[in-house]
C-alpha positions in Angstrom: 0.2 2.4 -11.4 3.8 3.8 -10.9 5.7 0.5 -12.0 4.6 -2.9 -13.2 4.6 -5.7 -9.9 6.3 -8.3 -12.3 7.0 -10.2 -9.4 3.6 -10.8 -8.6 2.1 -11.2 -11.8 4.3 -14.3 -12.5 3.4 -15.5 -8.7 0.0 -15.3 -9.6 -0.1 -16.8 -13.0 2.0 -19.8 -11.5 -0.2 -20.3 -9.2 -3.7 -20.1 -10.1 -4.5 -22.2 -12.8 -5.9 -20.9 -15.8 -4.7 -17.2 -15.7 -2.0 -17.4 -18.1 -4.5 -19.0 -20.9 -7.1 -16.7 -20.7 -4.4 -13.9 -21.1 -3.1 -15.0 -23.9 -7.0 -15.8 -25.7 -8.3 -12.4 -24.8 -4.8 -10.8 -25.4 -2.4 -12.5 -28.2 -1.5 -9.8 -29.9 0.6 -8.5 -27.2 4.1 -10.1 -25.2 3.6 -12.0 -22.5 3.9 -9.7 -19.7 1.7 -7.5 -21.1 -0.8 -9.8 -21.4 -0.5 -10.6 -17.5 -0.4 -6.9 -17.1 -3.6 -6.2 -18.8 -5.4 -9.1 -17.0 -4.9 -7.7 -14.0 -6.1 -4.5 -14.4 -9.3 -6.1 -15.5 -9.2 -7.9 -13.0 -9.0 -5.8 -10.5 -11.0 -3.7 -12.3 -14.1 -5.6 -13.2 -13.4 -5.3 -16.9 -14.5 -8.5 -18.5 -11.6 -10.0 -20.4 -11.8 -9.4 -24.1 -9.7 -7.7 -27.3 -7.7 -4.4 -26.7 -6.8 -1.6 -28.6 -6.0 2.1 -28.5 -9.2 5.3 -28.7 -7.9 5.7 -32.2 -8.1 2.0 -33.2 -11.4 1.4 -32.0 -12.4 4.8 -33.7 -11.3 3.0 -37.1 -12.9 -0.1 -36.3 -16.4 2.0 -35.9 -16.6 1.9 -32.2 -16.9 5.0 -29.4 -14.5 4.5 -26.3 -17.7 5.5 -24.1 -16.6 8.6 -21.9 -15.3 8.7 -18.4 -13.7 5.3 -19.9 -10.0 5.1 -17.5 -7.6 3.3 -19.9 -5.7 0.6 -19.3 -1.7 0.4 -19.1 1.2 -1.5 -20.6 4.3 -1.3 -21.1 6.1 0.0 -24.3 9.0 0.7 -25.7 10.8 4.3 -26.3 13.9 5.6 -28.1 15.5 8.3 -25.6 18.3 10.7 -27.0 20.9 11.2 -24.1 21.8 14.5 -22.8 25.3 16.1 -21.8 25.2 18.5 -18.9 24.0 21.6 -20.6 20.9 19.8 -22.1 22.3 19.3 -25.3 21.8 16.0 -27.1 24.9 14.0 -27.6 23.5 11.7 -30.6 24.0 9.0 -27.9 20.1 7.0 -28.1 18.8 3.9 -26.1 15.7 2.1 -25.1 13.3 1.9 -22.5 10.4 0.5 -21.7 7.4 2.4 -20.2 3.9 2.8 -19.1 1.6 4.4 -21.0 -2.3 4.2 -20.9 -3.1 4.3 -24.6 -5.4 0.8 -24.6 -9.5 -0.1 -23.8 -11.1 -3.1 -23.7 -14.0 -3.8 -26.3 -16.4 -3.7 -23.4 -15.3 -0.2 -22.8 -16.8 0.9 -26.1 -19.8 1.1 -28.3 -20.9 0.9 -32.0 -20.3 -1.4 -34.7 -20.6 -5.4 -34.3 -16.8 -6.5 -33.6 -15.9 -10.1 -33.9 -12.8 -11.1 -31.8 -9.9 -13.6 -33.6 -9.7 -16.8 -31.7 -6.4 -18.2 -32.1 -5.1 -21.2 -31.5 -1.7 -21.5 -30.1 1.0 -23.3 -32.2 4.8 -24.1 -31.8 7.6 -26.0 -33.9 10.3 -26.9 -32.4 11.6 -27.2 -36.2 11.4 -23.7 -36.8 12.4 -22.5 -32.6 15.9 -24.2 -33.0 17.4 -22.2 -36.0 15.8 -19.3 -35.0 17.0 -19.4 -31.7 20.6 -20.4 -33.2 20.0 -23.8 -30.7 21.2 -27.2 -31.8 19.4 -30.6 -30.5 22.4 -33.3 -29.2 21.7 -36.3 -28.5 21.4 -37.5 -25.1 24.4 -38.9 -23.7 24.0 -38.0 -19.8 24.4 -41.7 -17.5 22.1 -40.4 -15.1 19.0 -42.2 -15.8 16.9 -39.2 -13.9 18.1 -36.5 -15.7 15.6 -35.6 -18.0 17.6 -33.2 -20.4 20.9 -30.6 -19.8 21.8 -27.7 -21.9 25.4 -26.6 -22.3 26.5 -23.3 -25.2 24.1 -23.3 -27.7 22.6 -26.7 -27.9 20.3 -29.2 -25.8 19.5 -32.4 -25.1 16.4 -34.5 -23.9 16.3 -37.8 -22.4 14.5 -40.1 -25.0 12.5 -41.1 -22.0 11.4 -38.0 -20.5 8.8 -38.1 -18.6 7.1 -34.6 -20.2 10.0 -33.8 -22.9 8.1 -31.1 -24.5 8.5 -29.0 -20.6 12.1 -30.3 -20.9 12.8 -28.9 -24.1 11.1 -25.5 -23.0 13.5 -25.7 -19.5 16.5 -26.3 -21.2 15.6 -23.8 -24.1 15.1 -21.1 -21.4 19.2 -21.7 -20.0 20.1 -21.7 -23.2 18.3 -17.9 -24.1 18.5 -16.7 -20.3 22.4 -16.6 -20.9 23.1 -19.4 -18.0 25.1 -21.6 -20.4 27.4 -18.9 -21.4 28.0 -18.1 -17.6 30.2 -21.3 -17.3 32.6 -19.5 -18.6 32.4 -16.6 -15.9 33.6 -16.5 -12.6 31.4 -17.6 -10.1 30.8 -14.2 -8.7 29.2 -13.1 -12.5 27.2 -16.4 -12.3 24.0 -16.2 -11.6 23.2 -18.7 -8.6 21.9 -22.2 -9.3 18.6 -21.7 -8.0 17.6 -18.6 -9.5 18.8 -20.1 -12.8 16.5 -23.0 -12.2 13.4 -20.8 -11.3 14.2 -18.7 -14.4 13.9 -21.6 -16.6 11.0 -23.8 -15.1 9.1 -20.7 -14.7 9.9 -20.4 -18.3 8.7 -23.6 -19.7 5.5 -23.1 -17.3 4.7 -20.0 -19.3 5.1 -21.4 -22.6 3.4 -25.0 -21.9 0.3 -22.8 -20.0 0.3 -20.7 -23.2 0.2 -24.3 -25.9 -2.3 -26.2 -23.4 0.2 -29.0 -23.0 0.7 -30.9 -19.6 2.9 -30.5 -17.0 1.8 -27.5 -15.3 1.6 -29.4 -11.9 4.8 -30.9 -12.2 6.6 -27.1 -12.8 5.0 -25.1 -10.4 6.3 -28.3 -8.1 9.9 -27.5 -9.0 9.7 -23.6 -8.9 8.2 -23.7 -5.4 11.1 -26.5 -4.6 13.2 -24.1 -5.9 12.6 -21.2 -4.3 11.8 -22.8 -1.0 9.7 -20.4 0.8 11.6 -17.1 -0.9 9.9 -14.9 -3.4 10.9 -13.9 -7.3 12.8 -10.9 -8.1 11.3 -8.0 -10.2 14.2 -8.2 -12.4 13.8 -11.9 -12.7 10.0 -11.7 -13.5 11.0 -9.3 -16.2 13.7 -12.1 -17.7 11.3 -14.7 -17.2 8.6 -13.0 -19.3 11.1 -11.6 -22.0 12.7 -15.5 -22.4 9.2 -17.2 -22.7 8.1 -14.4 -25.6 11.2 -14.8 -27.2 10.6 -19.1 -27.3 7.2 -18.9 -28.0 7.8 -16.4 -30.9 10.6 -18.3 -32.6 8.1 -21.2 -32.8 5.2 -20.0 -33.8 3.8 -21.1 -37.6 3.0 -18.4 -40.4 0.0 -17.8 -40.0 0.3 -16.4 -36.6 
């Protein structure tokens, strides 16, 4: 695997049912795209979906990566010192993100018993908000239909929504995808309406797939309206992942 398909691991997990869940329960440890990542190479694979680790983890842990084993891939992050012409480092560093097969799957090994943590999902919007420096308005829109808007660093939900926790996620997603803060650009920086609208629905399908809460029908509706027979961007796969990570983290309780 040169590069990641992002594109069609968020096509896939928005449209069959059930692959996002069973991502996260055999991989919660991990981001979100990761997760996708490593269920598709088990997929594809044969591997039956279960915990992950690196050879020296599972060495600690008592078990044998059994040989001829091919590991699996994701994606992690690097510090790279740049370079002037003559090879020299200028003291300049950034980040990247790369491949790098370091990770096996429990069936993939022998040795001692392991018991896998089952965890249970959680999210509070109580504790999402001021992490994610987001204010709750209330709702002061005169369009009865409009289920919730976002504008700088606050949203609002229509105290008749029809699913207001998917709204909350949707207008959470603007708010951290940068699209409120483009209003202020000109429309050539903007990013274009229906993009920002498959960004965020795509989003809040993630993050309600990932809690179990309903909805799922009605967002893959509006991203397919959306896109209207055109296909999702690598790059905006990649922000569609990174937003969703980013909500579900600033929400999630102690004890995860």
């Amino acid at each position: 695997m040169d590069k990641p398909n992002w594109s069609a691991l968020l096509t896939d997990a928005v449209n069959e049912p059930g692959i996002i869940s069973a991502a996260y329960s055999a991989f919660h440890n991990y981001s979100v795209g990761n997760q996708l990542l490593a269920w598709s190479q088990c997929s594809k694979r044969g591997i039956p979906l279960g915990p992950i680790a690196t050879y020296k983890r599972w060495t600690e842990l008592g078990r044998q990566v059994r040989k001829g084993e091919k590991a699996l891939q994701l994606c992690m992050p690097v510090t790279i010192n740049k370079k002037d012409e003559a090879g020299e480092k200028t003291g300049d560093i950034f980040q990247a993100f790369v491949l790098r097969n370091f990770w096996f799957s429990l069936s993939q090994t022998d040795g001692a018993d392991y018991q896998h943590e089952v965890v249970s999902p959680s999210w509070d919007s109580a504790l999402a908000l001021p992490a994610l420096d987001v204010n709750l308005i209330p709702f002061e829109s005169a369009d009865g239909n409009c289920q919730g808007y976002a504008t700088g660093r606050s949203i609002a939900i229509n105290p008749v929504a029809a699913l207001p926790h998917k709204t909350r996620f949707h207008e959470l997603a603007h708010v951290v995808l940068g699209h409120t803060a483009e209003n202020a650009m000109h429309d050539n920086d903007r990013t274009p309406k229906d993009i920002r609208e498959v960004e965020a629905e795509s989003v809040a399908y993630i993050c309600c797939a990932i809690l179990g809460l309903p909805g799922l029908m009605e967002a893959r509706g509006y991203i397919q309206s959306w896109l209207d027979g055109g296909s999702i961007a690598d790059k905006t796969a990649q922000r569609i992942f990174g937003a969703a990570e980013k909500i579900l983290k600033a929400g999630r309780t102690a004890a995860l």
